[in-house]
C-alpha positions in Angstrom: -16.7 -32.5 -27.1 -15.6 -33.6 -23.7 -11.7 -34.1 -24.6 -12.1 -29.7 -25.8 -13.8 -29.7 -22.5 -11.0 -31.0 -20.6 -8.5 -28.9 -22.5 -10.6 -25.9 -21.8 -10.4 -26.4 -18.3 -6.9 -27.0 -18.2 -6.6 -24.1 -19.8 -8.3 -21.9 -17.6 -6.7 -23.0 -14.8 -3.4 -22.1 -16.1 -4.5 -18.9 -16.7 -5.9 -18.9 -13.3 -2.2 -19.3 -11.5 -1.0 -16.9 -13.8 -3.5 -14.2 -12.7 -2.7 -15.1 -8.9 1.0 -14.9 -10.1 0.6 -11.3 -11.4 -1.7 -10.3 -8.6 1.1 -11.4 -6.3 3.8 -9.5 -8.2 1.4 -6.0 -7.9 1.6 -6.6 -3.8 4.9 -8.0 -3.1 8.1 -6.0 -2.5 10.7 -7.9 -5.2 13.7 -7.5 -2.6 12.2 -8.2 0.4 8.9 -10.5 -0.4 6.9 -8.0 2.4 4.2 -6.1 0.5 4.9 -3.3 -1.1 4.6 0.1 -0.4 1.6 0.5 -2.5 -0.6 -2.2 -0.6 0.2 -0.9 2.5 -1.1 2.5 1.8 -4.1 1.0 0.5 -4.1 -1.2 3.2 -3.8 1.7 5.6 -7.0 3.6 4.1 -9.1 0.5 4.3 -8.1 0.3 8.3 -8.7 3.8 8.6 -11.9 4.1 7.4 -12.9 1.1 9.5 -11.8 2.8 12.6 -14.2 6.4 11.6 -16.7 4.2 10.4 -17.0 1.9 14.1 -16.1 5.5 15.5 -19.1 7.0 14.2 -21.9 4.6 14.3 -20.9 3.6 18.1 -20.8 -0.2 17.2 -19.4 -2.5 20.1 -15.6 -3.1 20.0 -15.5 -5.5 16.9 -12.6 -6.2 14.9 -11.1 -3.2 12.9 -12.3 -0.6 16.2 -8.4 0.1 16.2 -4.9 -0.8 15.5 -1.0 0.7 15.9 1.3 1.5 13.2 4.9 1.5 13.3 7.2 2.8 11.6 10.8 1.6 11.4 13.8 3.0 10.0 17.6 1.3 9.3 19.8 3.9 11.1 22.9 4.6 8.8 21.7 2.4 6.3 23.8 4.8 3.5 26.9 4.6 5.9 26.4 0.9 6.1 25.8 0.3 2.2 28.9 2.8 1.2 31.5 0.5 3.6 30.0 -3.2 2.6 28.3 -2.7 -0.9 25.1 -2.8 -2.0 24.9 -6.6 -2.2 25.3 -6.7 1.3 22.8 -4.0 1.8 20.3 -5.6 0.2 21.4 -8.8 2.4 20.3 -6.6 5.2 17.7 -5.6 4.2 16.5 -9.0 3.4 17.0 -10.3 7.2 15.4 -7.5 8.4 12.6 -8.7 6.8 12.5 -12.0 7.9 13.2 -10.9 11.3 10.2 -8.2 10.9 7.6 -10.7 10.1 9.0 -13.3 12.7 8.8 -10.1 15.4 4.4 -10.2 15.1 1.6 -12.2 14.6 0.7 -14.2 11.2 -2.2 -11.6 10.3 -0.2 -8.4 11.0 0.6 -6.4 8.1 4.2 -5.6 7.3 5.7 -3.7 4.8 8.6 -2.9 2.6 7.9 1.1 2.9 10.4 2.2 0.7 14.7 2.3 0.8 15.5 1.1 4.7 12.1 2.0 5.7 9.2 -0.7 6.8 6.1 -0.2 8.4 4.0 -2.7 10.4 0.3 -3.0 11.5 -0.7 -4.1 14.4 -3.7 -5.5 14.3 -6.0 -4.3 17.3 -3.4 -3.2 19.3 -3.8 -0.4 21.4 -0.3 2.2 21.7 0.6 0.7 25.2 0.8 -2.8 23.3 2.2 -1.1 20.4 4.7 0.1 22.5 5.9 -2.9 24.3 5.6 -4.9 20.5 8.3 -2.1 19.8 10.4 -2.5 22.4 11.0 -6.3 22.0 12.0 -5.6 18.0 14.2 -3.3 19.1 15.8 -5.2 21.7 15.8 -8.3 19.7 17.7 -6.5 16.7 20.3 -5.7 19.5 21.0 -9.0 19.1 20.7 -11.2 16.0 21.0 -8.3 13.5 24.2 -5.8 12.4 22.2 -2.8 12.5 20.3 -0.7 14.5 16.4 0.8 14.4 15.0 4.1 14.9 11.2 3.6 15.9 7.8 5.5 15.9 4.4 4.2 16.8 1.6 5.6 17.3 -2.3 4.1 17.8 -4.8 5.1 14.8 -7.5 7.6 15.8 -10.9 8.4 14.5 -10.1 11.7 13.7 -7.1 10.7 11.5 -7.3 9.6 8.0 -4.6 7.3 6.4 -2.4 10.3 5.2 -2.4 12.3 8.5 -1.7 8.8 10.5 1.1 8.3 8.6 2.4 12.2 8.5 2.2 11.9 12.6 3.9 8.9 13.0 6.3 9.6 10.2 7.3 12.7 11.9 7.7 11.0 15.6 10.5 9.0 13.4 12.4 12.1 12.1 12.6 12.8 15.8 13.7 9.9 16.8 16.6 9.9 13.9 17.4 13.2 15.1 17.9 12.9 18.9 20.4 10.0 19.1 18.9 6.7 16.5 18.4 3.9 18.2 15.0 4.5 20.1 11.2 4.0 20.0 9.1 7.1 20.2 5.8 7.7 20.7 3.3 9.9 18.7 0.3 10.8 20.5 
C-alpha cells in the first residue's frame, strides 16, 4: 500500500508540471517568450474593470485605480524582413523583446501583440510617467537596436472599456506611422 502511494504521488506530480507546462504554452508567445496576444487582451479587461469598478465605488487610490498602455510598432518591419530574411526578422524581433521587458519593471505586463506589434502595461502609471517610460524606450532603441519604433500611449480611463482603450490608443499609433515613424504620441 504505501510503495502505490508513493507511485501515485509521483505520478501526480508529473502530471502537475505538465499542466503548468501546457498552461504556459496557452500564455506565452512561441517566438518571442512575451505573452501572447490572447493574455494580454484578457489581461487588459481584468485592468479595466478594476479601474470602473475603484471608479465607481470611490475607494482610496489602491492598486489597480489606474495604469498606461502602450503600444509599440517596428517601423518598416516588411522593408526590413524583404532585404535580411525572415530568420533575421524573427532575430529582431526576438531582441526587441528582450530589450522590451528589460525597458520596465518585473510586474509590468508585456506583450507579443501580433506581427512587429507589442503592447506594454504599466502598472500604475499615470500618462505623464507613461510618457517619459516611452521616451527612454525609444531613445534607448536609438542605440542598441537596428530598427526603429513608432509609439502610442495613452493612461486607462473609467469611461473606457478594454476594446475602446485599445481602439484609442491603437489609432494614436496609425498617426504616429503616418506622420514621419519614429515618435511617441499621445492619446488623450
Amino acid at each position: 500500500m504505501n510503495r502505490e502511494f508513493k507511485i501515485l504521488k509521483r505520478e501526480n506530480q508529473k502530471l502537475k508540471k505538465q499542466v503548468q507546462r501546457l498552461e504556459k504554452l496557452t500564455v506565452i508567445d512561441f517566438l518571442t517568450r512575451l505573452y501572447n496576444r490572447r493574455f494580454f487582451s484578457q489581461y487588459l479587461q481584468k485592468a479595466c474593470r478594476e479601474v470602473k469598478w475603484t471608479a465607481k465605488h470611490h475607494t482610496r487610490r489602491r492598486k489597480g485605480d489606474y495604469f498606461s498602455l502602450i503600444l509599440i510598432d517596428i517601423d518598416d518591419f516588411k522593408k526590413f524582413n524583404d532585404k535580411f530574411g525572415h530568420l533575421f526578422g524573427d532575430k529582431i524581433l526576438k531582441r526587441t523583446a528582450k530589450f522590451l521587458q528589460k525597458s520596465v519593471r518585473d510586474f509590468d505586463i508585456v506583450a507579443r501583440w501580433g506581427g512587429e506589434e507589442f503592447a506594454i502595461i504599466l502598472q500604475e502609471v499615470n500618462l505623464e510617467q507613461a510618457r517619459k517610460r516611452a521616451k527612454i524606450i525609444l531613445e534607448n532603441c536609438r542605440k542598441n537596436l537596428p530598427i526603429t519604433f513608432s509609439i502610442s500611449v495613452i493612461q486607462s480611463n473609467p469611461k473606457y472599456s478594454a476594446r475602446q482603450l485599445f481602439n484609442k490608443v491603437d489609432k494614436t499609433l496609425l498617426k504616429a506611422k503616418k506622420s514621419g515613424k519614429n515618435q511617441i504620441v499621445v492619446s488623450k
